[in-house]
LOVEXTOR-653617 format. One record per residue (C-alpha): residue in one letter; y, z, x. Coordinates in steps of 0.5 Angstrom, whole numbers, plus 2048, in hexadecimal, padded with zeros to 3 digits. Layout:
BEGIN
R,a,Y,Z,X .
...
***
This chain:
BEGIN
R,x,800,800,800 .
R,x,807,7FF,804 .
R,x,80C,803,802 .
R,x,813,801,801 .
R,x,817,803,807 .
R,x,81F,801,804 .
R,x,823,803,7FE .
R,x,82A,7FF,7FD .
R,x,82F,802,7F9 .
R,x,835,7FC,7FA .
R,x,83C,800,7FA .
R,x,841,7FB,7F8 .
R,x,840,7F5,7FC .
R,x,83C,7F8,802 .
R,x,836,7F9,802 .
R,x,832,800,804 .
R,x,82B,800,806 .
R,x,827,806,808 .
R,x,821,805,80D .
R,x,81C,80B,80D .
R,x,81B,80A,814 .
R,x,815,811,813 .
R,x,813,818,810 .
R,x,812,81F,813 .
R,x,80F,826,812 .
R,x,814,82A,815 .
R,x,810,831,817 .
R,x,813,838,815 .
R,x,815,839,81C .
R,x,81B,834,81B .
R,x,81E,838,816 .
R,x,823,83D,815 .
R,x,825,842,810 .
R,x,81E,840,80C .
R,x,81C,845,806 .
R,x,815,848,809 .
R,x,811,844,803 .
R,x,813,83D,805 .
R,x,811,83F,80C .
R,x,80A,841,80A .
R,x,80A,83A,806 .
R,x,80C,837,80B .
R,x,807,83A,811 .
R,x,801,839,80B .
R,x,802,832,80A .
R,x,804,82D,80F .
R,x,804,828,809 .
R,x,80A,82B,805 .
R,x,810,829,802 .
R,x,815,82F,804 .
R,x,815,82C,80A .
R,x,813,825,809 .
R,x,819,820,80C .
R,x,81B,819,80D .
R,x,81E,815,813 .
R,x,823,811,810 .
R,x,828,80A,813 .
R,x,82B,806,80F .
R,x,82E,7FF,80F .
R,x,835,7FD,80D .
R,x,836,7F6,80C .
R,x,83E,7F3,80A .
R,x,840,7EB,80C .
R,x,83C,7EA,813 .
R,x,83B,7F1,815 .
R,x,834,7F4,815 .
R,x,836,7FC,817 .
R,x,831,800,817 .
R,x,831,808,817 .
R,x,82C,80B,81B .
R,x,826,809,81F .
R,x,820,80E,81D .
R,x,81C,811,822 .
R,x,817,80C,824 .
R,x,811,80F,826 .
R,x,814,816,829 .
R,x,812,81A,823 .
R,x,80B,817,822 .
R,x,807,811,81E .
R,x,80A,813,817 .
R,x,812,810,81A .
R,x,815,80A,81E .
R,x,815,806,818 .
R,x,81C,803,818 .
R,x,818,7FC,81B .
R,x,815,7FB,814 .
R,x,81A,7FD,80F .
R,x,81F,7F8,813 .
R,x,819,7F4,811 .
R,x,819,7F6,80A .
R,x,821,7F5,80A .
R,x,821,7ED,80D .
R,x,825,7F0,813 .
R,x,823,7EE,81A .
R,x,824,7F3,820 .
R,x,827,7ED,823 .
R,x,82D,7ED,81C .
R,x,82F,7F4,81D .
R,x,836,7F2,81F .
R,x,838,7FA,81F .
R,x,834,802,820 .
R,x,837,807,81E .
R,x,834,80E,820 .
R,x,836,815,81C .
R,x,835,819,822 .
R,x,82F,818,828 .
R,x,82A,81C,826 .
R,x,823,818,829 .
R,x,821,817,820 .
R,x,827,813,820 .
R,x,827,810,826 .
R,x,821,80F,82A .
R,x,81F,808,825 .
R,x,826,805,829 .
R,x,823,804,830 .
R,x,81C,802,833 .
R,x,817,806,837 .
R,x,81A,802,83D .
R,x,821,804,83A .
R,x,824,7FD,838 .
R,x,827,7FD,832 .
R,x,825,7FC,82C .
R,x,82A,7F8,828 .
R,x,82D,7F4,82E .
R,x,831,7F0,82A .
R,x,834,7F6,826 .
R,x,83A,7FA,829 .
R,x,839,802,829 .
R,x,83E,806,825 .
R,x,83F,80E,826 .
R,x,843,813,825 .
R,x,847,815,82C .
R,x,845,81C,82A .
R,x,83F,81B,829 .
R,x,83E,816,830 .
R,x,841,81C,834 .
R,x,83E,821,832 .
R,x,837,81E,834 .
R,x,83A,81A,83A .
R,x,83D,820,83E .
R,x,83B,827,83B .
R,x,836,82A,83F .
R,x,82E,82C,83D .
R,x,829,830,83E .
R,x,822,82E,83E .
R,x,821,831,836 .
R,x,81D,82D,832 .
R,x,822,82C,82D .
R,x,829,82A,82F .
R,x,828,82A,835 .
R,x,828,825,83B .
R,x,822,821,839 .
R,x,827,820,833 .
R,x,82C,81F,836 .
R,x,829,81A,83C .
R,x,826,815,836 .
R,x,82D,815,832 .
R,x,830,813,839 .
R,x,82A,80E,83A .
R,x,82D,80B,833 .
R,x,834,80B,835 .
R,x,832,808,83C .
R,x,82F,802,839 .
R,x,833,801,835 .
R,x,839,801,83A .
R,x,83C,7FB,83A .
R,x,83D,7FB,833 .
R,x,83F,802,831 .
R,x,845,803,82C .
R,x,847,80A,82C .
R,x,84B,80D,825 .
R,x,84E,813,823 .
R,x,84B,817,81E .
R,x,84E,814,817 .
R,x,84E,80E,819 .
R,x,84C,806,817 .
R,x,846,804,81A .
R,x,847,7FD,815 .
R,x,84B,7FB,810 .
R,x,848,800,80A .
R,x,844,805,80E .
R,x,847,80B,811 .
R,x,844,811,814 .
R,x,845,818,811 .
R,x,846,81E,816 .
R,x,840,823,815 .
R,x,841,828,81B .
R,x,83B,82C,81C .
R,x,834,829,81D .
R,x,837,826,824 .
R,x,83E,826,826 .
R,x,840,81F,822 .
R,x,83B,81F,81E .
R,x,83E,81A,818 .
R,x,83C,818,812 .
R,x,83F,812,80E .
R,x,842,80E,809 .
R,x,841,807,805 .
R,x,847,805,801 .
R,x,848,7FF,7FD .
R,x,84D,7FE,7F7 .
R,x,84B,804,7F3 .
R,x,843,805,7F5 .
R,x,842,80A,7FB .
R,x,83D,80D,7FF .
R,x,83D,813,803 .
R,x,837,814,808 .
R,x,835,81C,80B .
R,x,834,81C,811 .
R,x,82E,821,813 .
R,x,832,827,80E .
R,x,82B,826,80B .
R,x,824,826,80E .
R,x,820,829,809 .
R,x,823,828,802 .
R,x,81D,82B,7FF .
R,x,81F,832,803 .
R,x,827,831,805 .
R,x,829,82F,7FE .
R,x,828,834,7FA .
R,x,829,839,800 .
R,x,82E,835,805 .
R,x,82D,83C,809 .
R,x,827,839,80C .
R,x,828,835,812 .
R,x,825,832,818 .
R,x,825,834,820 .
R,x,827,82D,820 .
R,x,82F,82F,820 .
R,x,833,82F,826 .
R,x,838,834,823 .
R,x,833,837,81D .
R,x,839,83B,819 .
R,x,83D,835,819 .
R,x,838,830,817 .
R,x,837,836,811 .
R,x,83E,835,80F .
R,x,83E,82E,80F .
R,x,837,82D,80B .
R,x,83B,832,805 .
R,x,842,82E,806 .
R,x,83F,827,806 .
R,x,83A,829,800 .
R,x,841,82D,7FC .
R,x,845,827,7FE .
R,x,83F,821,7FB .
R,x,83D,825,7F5 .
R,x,845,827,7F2 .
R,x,846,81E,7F4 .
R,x,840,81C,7F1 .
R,x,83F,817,7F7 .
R,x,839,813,7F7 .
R,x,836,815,7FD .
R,x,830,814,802 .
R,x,82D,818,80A .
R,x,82A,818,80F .
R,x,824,81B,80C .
R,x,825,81C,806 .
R,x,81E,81A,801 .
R,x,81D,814,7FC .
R,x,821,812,7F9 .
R,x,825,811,7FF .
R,x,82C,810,7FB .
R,x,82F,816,7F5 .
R,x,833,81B,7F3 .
R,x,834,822,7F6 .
R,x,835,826,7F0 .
R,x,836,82E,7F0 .
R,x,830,832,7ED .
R,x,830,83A,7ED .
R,x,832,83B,7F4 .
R,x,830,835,7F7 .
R,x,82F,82E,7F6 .
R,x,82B,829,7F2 .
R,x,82B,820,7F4 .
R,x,82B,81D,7ED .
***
């Protein structure tokens, strides 16, 4: 049975795909401020939902520009992800007619599908776009050999840029990356972490970034985090500012992890929060 990779909500004239580049059981270790029983749940189940979790890229298409958002995570975390080839396939997009990528932060899940095992890039017709923020933060910082943020994330981030180099397109955070796409600042997670927005005419689209990995925990309790966040308690105050701000404005919105289906609304609900 194949199982659809792509879903296209059009925002006004551009068109907005997402690509299911794979999926994940996050363990219990990863998280943080998780109510016993959901632990429990976790840790006795290695197929549960709670911490059930996709890896999402997506494609934006207006004129002659194909902008893709994201790259996945190649074979980093395992046979169920790496996937972004066969949803491009799906979406009719040759990695050769990716004219522009843009990556919401550097993080290996969003960004190993960006380069080869020999380094090369990927996408060698397209330009890369990312926050300056974001770029000087992986380029400059200094990392200890930890597993998480540390100089194993950091030494791919900076072999993704480098193969990129000659086609590199630094931008401020807020900023255009193409006529109708701009990013979104959501600090946190990593230091220029962003989201973005699609507008054309009236229709809109806000994409997430990572507020969310594990809708089935986070958006109930929005407390709950991850040990992903380079800054945890401004990554917690950005999760519940971005889910206040999209409820009260009603916004069709989408993210890097979130489930199917990929695109809805985010509605309050008790102290937390629904997709609708």
């Amino acid at each position: 049975s194949h199982m659809s990779r792509i879903s296209s909500p059009a925002v006004g004239s551009i068109k907005v795909t997402s690509l299911l580049d794979g999926e994940l059981v996050l363990p219990a270790e990863v998280l943080i401020n998780l109510k016993d029983e959901d632990a429990e749940t976790i840790k006795a189940n290695a197929e549960n939902t709670l911490s059930y979790t996709n890896v999402n890229t997506y494609l934006i298409q207006k004129g002659d520009r194909n902008l893709l958002v994201d790259a996945g995570a190649r074979e980093l975390f395992g046979p169920t992800c790496g996937f972004i080839q066969e949803a491009l396939n799906e979406a009719g997009v040759s990695t050769d007619q990716i004219t522009d990528v843009f990556l919401t932060h550097l993080h290996p899940d969003h960004i190993a599908g960006a380069l080869n095992t020999d380094g090369t890039a990927v996408f060698y017709n397209a330009q890369l776009h990312l926050v300056d923020t974001e770029h000087d933060y992986w380029m400059n910082g200094s990392f200890d050999a930890v597993d998480v943020n540390g100089s194993d994330w950091a030494g791919l981030a900076q072999a993704v840029v480098s193969a990129y180099l000659d086609r590199l397109n630094l931008v401020a955070q807020g900023k255009e990356i193409m006529s109708g796409v701009n990013t979104v600042a959501i600090p946190g997670h990593t230091p220029g972490h962003s989201g973005f927005r699609v507008d054309d005419g009236n229709d809109s689209l806000m994409h997430l970034g990572d507020i969310i990995h594990l809708q089935n925990l986070q958006l109930v309790d929005p407390n709950v985090s991850t040990v992903f966040d380079v800054d945890g308690e401004t990554a917690l105050a950005s999760r519940k500012r971005v889910l206040d701000m999209v409820s009260a404005d009603n916004n069709l919105c989408t993210s890097g992890h979130w489930l199917s289906p990929k695109f809805g609304h985010v509605e309050r609900h008790g102290s937390g929060f629904v997709i609708v």
